[in-house]
Structure formats: C-alpha cells, structure tokens
N, C-alpha and C positions, 0 to 999 in steps of 0.2 A: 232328877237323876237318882236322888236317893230312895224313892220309893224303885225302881226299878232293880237297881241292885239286890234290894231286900227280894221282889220277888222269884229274883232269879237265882238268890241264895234261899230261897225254901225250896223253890224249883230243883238243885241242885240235891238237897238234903234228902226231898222225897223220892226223886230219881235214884239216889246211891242207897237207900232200902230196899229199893223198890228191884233194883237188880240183884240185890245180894238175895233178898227171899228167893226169887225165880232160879237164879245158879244155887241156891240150896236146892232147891225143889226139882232139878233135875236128876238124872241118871248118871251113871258112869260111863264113859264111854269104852269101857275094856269089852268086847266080846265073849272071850274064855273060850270055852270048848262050844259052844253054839256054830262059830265062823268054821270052823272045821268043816263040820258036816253039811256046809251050806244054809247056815241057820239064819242068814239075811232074807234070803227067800222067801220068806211067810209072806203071809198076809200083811204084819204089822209092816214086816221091813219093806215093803211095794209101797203102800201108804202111807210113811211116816209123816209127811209134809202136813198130811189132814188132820193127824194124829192130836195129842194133849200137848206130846211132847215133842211135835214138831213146831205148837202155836208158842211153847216154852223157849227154843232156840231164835224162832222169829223176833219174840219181844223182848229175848236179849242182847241179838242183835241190835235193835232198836235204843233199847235202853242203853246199852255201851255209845252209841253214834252222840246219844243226846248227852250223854252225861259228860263226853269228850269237847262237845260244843259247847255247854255249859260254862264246863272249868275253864276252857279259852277266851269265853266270852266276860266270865266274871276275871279273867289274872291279865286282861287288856290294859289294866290301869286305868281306864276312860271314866271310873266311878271316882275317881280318887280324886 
C-alpha cells in the first residue's frame, strides 16, 4: 500500500504542474472590441475545437478531472 501511495503522490505533483503550465499558456478570455463587430466569426472562432488552443482547454479539462480524483483518492485515509 505504501508504494502506491507514493505513486500516486508523484502522480498528483506532476498532474498539478502539469495544469498550472497549460492555464499559463493559455489566452484570456476577454474578447474587447473584436465581439462587437462580430469577430467570433473567423475562421479561428468556427474551428476553435481543432485549434492549439482548443487542445489547451481539453487537457485542462482533463487535468482538473484527474487532479480532483487524485486528491480524493490520496485524503481517503485508506494509506494511513
């Protein structure tokens, strides 16, 4: 039990890097004067999903899901 703990506290450690870079590395999401003039519209805004920074909000979706699992799974007591 106690090897599993540990991996699931490195699991935890590099998960909570690992989301902080990607929410650095994203955008803002204020529009400005772009939305006004119907500046969703582009090209980018139709495809965002395919985009860099639509693979950036997927994997920190992800990241948040696992990292929430994580810290439930290690604050269960069941290691202790």
């Amino acid at each position: 039990m106690e090897i599993l703990k540990i991996v699931l506290t490195i699991l935890f450690v590099i998960d909570g890097i690992a989301l902080t870079i990607i929410v650095l590395l994203q955008e803002g999401k204020s529009a400005g004067l772009g939305s006004i003039a119907g500046g969703a519209e582009t090209y980018w805004g139709q495809n965002k999903g395919r985009s860099m920074e639509g693979a950036l909000v997927k994997s920190t979706k992800f990241l948040a899901c696992l990292f929430m699992i994580l810290a439930a799974a290690l604050n269960l007591g069941v290691f202790n």
